[in-house]
C-alpha positions as CSV (number, residue, x, y, z in Angstrom):
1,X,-90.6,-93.9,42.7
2,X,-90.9,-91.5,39.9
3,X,-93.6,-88.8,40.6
4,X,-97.0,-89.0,40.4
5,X,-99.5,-89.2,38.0
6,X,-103.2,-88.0,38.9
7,X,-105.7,-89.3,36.7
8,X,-109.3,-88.5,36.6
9,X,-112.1,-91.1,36.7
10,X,-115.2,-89.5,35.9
11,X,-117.0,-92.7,34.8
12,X,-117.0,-96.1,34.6
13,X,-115.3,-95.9,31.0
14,X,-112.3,-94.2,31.9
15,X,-112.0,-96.9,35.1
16,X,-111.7,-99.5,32.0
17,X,-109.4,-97.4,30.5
18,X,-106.8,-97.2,33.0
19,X,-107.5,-100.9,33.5
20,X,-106.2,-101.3,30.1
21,X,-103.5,-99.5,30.1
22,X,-102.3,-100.9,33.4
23,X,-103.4,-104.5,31.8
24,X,-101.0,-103.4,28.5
25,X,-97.8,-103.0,30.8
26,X,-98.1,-105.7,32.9
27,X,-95.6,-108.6,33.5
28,X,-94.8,-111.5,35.8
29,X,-93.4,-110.1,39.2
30,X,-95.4,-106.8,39.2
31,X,-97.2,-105.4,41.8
32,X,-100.4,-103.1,41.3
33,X,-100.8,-101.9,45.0
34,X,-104.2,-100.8,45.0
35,X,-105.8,-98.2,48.3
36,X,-107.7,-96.5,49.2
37,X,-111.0,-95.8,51.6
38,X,-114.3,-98.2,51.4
39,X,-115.9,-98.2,48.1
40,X,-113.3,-96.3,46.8
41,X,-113.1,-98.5,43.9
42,X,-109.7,-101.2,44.7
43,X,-112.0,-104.4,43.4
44,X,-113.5,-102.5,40.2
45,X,-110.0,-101.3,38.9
46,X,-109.1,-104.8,39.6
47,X,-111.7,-106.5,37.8
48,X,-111.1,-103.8,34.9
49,X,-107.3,-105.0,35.0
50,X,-108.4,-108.8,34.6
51,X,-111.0,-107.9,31.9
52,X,-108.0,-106.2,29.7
53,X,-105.8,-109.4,30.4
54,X,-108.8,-111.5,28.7
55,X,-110.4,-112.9,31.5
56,X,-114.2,-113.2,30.6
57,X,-117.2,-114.2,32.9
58,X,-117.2,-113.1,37.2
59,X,-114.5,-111.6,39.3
60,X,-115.5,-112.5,43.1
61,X,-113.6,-110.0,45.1
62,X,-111.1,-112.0,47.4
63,X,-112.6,-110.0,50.6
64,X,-113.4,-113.5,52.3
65,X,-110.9,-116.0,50.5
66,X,-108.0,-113.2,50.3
67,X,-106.9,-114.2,47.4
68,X,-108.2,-114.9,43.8
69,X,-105.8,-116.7,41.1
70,X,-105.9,-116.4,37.5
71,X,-103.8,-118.3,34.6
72,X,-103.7,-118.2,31.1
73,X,-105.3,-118.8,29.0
74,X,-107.8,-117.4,30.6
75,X,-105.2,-114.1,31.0
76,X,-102.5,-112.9,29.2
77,X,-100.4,-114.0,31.9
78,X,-100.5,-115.5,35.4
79,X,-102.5,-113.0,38.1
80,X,-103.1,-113.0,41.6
81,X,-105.7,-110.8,43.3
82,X,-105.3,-110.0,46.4
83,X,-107.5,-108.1,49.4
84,X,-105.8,-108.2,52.7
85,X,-108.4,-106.2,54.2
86,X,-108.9,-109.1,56.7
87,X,-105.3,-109.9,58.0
88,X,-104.4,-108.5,61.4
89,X,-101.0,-108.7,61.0
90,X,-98.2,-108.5,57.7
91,X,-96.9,-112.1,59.0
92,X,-100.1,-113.6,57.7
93,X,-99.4,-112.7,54.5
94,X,-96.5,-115.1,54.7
95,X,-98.7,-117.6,56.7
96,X,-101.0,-117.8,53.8
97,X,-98.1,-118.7,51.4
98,X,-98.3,-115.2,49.2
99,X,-94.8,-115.8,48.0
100,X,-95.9,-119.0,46.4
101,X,-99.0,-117.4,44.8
102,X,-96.8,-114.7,43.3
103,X,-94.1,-116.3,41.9
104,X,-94.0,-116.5,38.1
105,X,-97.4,-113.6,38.3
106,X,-98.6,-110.6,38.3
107,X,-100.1,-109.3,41.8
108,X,-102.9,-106.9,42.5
109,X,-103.1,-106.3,45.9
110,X,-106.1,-104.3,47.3
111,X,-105.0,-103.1,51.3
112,X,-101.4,-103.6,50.4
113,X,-100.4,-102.2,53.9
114,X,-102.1,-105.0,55.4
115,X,-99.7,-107.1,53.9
116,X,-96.6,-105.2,55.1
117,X,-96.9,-103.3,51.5
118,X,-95.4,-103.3,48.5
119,X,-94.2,-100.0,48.0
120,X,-90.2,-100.6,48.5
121,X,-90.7,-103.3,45.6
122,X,-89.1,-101.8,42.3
123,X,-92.1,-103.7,40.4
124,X,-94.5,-101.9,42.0
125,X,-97.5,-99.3,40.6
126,X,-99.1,-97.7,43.3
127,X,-102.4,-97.0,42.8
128,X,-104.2,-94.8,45.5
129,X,-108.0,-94.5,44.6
130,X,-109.9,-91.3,46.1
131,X,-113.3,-90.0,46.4
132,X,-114.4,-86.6,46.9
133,X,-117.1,-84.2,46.0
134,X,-118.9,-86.1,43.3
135,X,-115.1,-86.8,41.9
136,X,-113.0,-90.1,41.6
137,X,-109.0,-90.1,41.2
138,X,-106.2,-92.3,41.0
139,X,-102.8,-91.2,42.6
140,X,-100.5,-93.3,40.0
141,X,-96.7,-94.0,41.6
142,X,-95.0,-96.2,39.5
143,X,-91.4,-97.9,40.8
144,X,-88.5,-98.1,39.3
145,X,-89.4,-101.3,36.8
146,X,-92.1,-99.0,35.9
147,X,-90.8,-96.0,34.4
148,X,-90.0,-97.0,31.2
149,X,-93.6,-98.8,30.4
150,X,-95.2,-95.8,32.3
151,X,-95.0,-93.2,29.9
């Protein structure tokens, strides 16, 4: 991974702005590994992500169904949105099919070390949220595949 990039996220607006610009670079076979504490804000980048890829109207967080698919044209592309907060084990990311979500979209993947992670994966934009003292950040790694559109 090329070095990182910390990026302030004072408010809401600039959460919707990196959403964009994450949304803008996007293809089929990414990875947006999202972490992060509690609350640290994995499912509103997320949702900020879908919102730039077009999707209109509710994004439940996939806390309880673990994962959330969306396809065009309701996005710009196919999407899957993943929390593995729940699994106990990476295995049961396998268990659950995950290769069969992802192929031909777009993953973002809250708790990606849940999951085994994703960071080893050219295609990946690690995303590591943090909280502290009244501030918000995001800890922006992007892979390989990334470099180029990560300017």
């Amino acid at each position: 991974m090329d070095s990182p990039e910390m990026i302030d996220l004072p408010d809401p607006a600039a959460t919707q702005a990196l959403g964009r610009r994450i949304a803008a670079a996007l293809r089929p076979g990414d990875v947006v590994a999202l972490t992060g504490g509690l609350g640290a804000g994995k499912t509103t980048l997320a949702r900020a992500i879908l919102a730039a890829l077009g999707h209109e109207g509710e994004v439940p967080s996939p806390t309880f169904t673990i994962v959330e698919t969306y396809d065009p044209p309701a996005t710009r592309l196919p999407v899957v949105h993943a929390d593995f907060y729940r699994l106990n084990h990476p295995d049961e990311a396998q268990e659950i099919g995950l290769d069969d979500y992802r192929y031909g979209a777009a993953l973002i993947a809250e708790w990606p070390d849940h999951a085994g992670g994703f960071g080893h994966e050219p295609a990946c934009l690690a995303i590591d949220l943090q909280i502290g003292d009244g501030t918000r950040q995001a800890l922006v790694r992007p892979g390989k595949d990334w470099l180029g559109r990560w300017a």
